[in-house]
C-alpha positions as CSV (number, residue, x, y, z in Angstrom):
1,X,-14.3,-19.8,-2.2
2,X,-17.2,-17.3,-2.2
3,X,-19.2,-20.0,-4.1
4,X,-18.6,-22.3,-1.7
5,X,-19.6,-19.6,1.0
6,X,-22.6,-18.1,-1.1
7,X,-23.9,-22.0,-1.3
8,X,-23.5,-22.6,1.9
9,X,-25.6,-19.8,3.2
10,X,-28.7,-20.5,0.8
11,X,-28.3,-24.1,2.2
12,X,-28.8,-22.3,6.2
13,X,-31.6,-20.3,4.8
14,X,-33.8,-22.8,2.8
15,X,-32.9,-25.6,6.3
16,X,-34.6,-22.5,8.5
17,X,-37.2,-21.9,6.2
18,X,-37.9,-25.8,6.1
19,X,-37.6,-26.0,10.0
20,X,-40.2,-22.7,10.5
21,X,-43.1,-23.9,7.6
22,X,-46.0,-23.1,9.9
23,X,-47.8,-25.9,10.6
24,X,-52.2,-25.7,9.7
25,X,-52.4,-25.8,14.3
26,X,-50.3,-22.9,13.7
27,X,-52.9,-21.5,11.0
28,X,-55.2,-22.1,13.6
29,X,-53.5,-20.0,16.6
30,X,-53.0,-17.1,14.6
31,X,-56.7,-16.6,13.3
32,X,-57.6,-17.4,17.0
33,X,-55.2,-14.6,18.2
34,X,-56.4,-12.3,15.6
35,X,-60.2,-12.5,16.0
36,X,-59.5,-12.3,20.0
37,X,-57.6,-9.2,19.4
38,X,-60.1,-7.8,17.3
39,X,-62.8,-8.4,19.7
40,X,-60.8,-7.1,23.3
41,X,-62.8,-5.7,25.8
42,X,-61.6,-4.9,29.8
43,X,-65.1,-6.5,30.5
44,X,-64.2,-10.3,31.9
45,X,-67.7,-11.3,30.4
46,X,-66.9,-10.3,27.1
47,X,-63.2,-11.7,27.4
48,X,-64.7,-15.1,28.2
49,X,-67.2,-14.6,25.2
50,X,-64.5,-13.5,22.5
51,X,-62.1,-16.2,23.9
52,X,-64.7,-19.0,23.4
53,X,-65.6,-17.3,19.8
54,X,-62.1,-16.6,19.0
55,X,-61.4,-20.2,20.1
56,X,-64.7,-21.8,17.8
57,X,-63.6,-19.5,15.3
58,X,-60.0,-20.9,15.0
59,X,-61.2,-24.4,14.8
60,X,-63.7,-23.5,12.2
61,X,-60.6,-21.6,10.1
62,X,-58.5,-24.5,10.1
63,X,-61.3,-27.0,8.7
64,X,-62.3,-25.1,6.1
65,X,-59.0,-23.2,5.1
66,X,-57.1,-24.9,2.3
67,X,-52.9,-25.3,2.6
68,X,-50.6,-25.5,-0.1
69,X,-47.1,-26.7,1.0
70,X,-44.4,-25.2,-0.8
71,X,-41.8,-26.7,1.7
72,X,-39.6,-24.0,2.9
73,X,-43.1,-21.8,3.3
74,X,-47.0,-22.5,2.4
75,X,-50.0,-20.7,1.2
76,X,-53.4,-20.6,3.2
77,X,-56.4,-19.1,1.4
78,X,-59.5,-19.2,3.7
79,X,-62.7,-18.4,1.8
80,X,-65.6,-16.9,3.7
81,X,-69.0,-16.3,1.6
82,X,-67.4,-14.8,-1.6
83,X,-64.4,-13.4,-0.1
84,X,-61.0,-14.9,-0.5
85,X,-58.6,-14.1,1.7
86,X,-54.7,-15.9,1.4
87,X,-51.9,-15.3,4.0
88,X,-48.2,-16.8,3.2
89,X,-46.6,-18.5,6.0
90,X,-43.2,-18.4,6.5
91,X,-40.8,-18.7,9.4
92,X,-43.5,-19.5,11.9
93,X,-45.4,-15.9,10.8
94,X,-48.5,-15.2,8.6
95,X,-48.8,-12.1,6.2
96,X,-51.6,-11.4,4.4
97,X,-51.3,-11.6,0.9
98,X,-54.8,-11.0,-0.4
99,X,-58.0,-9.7,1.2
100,X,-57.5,-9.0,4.9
Protein backbone atom coordinates (compact mmCIF):
# COMPACT_ATOMS: atom_id res chain seq x y z
CA UNK A 1 0.00 0.00 0.00
CA UNK A 2 2.62 2.73 0.68
CA UNK A 3 4.07 1.77 -2.83
CA UNK A 4 1.02 2.36 -4.39
CA UNK A 5 0.74 5.75 -2.29
CA UNK A 6 4.54 6.69 -2.73
CA UNK A 7 3.92 6.07 -6.77
CA UNK A 8 1.14 7.88 -6.83
CA UNK A 9 2.52 11.06 -5.46
CA UNK A 10 5.74 11.16 -7.84
CA UNK A 11 3.04 10.74 -10.57
CA UNK A 12 1.14 14.32 -9.02
CA UNK A 13 4.56 15.86 -8.87
CA UNK A 14 6.21 15.01 -12.28
CA UNK A 15 2.10 15.99 -13.98
CA UNK A 16 2.72 19.63 -12.00
CA UNK A 17 6.13 19.85 -12.95
CA UNK A 18 5.01 19.01 -16.66
CA UNK A 19 1.97 21.37 -16.41
CA UNK A 20 4.45 24.51 -14.93
CA UNK A 21 7.66 23.98 -17.69
CA UNK A 22 8.01 27.66 -18.30
CA UNK A 23 7.39 28.41 -21.58
CA UNK A 24 10.59 30.61 -23.73
CA UNK A 25 7.32 33.94 -23.57
CA UNK A 26 7.82 33.16 -20.07
CA UNK A 27 11.76 33.44 -20.36
CA UNK A 28 10.93 36.45 -21.92
CA UNK A 29 8.70 38.21 -19.03
CA UNK A 30 11.06 37.39 -16.45
CA UNK A 31 14.29 39.03 -18.06
CA UNK A 32 11.77 41.94 -18.89
CA UNK A 33 10.71 42.11 -15.12
CA UNK A 34 14.18 41.85 -13.97
CA UNK A 35 16.04 44.54 -16.10
CA UNK A 36 12.82 46.85 -15.26
CA UNK A 37 13.41 46.23 -11.68
CA UNK A 38 16.89 46.88 -11.97
CA UNK A 39 16.47 50.10 -13.70
CA UNK A 40 13.32 51.69 -11.26
CA UNK A 41 13.18 55.18 -10.92
CA UNK A 42 10.05 57.48 -9.29
CA UNK A 43 10.83 59.67 -12.40
CA UNK A 44 7.80 58.79 -15.09
CA UNK A 45 10.40 59.66 -17.89
CA UNK A 46 12.73 57.21 -16.86
CA UNK A 47 9.82 54.57 -16.14
CA UNK A 48 8.81 55.02 -19.75
CA UNK A 49 12.54 54.70 -20.79
CA UNK A 50 13.34 51.42 -18.70
CA UNK A 51 9.88 49.99 -19.63
CA UNK A 52 10.66 50.40 -23.40
CA UNK A 53 14.42 49.01 -22.75
CA UNK A 54 13.29 46.44 -20.43
CA UNK A 55 10.60 45.54 -22.99
CA UNK A 56 13.44 45.59 -26.21
CA UNK A 57 15.60 43.88 -23.92
CA UNK A 58 13.21 40.93 -23.29
CA UNK A 59 12.64 40.41 -26.87
CA UNK A 60 16.20 40.51 -27.57
CA UNK A 61 16.74 37.67 -24.51
CA UNK A 62 14.37 35.35 -25.89
CA UNK A 63 15.99 35.42 -29.59
CA UNK A 64 19.18 34.90 -28.66
CA UNK A 65 18.75 32.70 -25.38
CA UNK A 66 19.03 28.90 -26.12
CA UNK A 67 16.20 26.35 -24.26
CA UNK A 68 16.79 22.93 -23.45
CA UNK A 69 13.57 21.05 -22.56
CA UNK A 70 13.89 18.51 -20.03
CA UNK A 71 10.02 18.15 -19.85
CA UNK A 72 9.03 18.44 -16.31
CA UNK A 73 11.61 21.67 -16.18
CA UNK A 74 14.17 23.28 -18.83
CA UNK A 75 17.46 25.05 -18.94
CA UNK A 76 17.94 28.61 -20.49
CA UNK A 77 21.57 29.77 -20.90
CA UNK A 78 21.66 33.36 -22.39
CA UNK A 79 25.15 34.28 -23.53
CA UNK A 80 26.07 37.94 -23.57
CA UNK A 81 29.74 38.91 -24.99
CA UNK A 82 31.71 36.15 -23.05
CA UNK A 83 29.57 35.67 -20.21
CA UNK A 84 27.28 32.82 -19.78
CA UNK A 85 24.64 33.05 -17.74
CA UNK A 86 21.95 29.71 -17.23
CA UNK A 87 18.70 29.96 -15.12
CA UNK A 88 16.57 26.46 -14.57
CA UNK A 89 13.01 26.86 -15.01
CA UNK A 90 10.73 25.10 -13.07
CA UNK A 91 7.17 25.44 -11.85
CA UNK A 92 6.61 28.67 -13.77
CA UNK A 93 9.91 30.28 -11.75
CA UNK A 94 13.56 30.96 -12.93
CA UNK A 95 16.71 30.47 -10.60
CA UNK A 96 19.87 31.27 -11.64
CA UNK A 97 22.12 28.54 -11.88
CA UNK A 98 25.31 30.12 -13.26
CA UNK A 99 26.50 33.71 -13.74
CA UNK A 100 23.81 36.15 -12.57
Amino acid sequence: MKRITALIILIIICLGLYITNPTRDNFKIFVEENFRRELADDNGLTRFVSGTIASMTGKLASTISTREDYYLFSIYSLKIRDEEMKFIGVFNRFLPIQGF
